[in-house]
N, C-alpha and C positions, 0 to 999 in steps of 0.2 A: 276828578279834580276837586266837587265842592267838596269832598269825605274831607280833603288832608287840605281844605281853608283856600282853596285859588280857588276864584272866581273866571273861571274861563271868557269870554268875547269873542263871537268869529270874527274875524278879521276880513275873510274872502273863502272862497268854497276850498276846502281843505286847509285852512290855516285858524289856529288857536291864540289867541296872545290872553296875558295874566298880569297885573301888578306884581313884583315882586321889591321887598327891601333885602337891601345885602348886609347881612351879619356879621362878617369879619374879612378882612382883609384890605386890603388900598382904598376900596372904594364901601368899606362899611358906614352902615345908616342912609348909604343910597338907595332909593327910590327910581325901580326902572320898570320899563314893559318888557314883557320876555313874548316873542312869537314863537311858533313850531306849525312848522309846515308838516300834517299828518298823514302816516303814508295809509294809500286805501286800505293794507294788510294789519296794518299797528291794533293788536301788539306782537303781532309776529316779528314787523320789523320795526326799530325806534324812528325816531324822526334825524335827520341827518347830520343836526346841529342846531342852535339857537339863533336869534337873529334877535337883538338887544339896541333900545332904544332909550336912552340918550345914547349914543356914541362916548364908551369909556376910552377907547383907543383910536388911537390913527389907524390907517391902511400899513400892513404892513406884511413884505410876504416871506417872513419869517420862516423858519419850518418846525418852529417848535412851539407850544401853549408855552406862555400866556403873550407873547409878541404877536402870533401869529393872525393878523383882524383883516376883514375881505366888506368889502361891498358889496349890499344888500339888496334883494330887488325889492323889497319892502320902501326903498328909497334913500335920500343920501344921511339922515338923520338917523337910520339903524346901520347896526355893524352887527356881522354873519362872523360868527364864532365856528368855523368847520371843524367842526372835532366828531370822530365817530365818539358812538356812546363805549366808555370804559369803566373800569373796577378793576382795579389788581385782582387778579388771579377769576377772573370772570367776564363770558361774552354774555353780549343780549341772550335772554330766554323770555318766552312769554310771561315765564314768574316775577321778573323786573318788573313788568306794566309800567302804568302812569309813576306810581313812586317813586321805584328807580330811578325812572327817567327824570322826576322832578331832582331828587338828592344828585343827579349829575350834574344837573345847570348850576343847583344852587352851589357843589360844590366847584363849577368852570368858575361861577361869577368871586367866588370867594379867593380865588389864586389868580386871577385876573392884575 
């Protein structure tokens, strides 16, 4: 994570959180934490979805991105973005790693 500029902070045992600003879209030039709860295998498997603090959205149990926001056990000030990790026309591969997985938040947060 420090190669591609995040500064990682554990949070609790198995969980990463990062500053990140958001670049474009509803909520661009915001300033948020991003966590990821890391799986023991990763990068075999990615992490299951984001958990983002300030709270951009309400609860809501939508069934589509970008409505779709759940509650966090991180507590009531993060909102849990459950989204498995995606790419058009591509699943997780160990090749994705950390980057991947970062270009997918940053682009959840950006369609948000």
């Amino acid at each position: 994570m420090r190669e591609l500029e995040r500064e990682p902070t554990c949070l609790q045992v198995g969980w990463l959180s990062f500053a990140h600003r958001i670049s474009s879209g509803n909520f661009k030039g915001r300033e948020v934490v991003v966590a990821l709860q890391v799986p023991d295998d990763f990068p075999s498997t990615p992490p299951s979805g984001p958990h983002v603090k300030p709270r951009l959205r309400p609860n809501s149990s939508a069934d589509k991105h970008p409505d779709r926001v759940a509650d966090s056990p991180l507590g009531a000030e993060w909102m849990y973005l459950s989204r498995p990790y995606r790419e058009p026309g591509l699943k997780w591969t160990t090749k994705r790693g950390v980057k991947g997985y970062l270009d997918f938040v940053t682009w959840l947060l950006e369609t948000l």
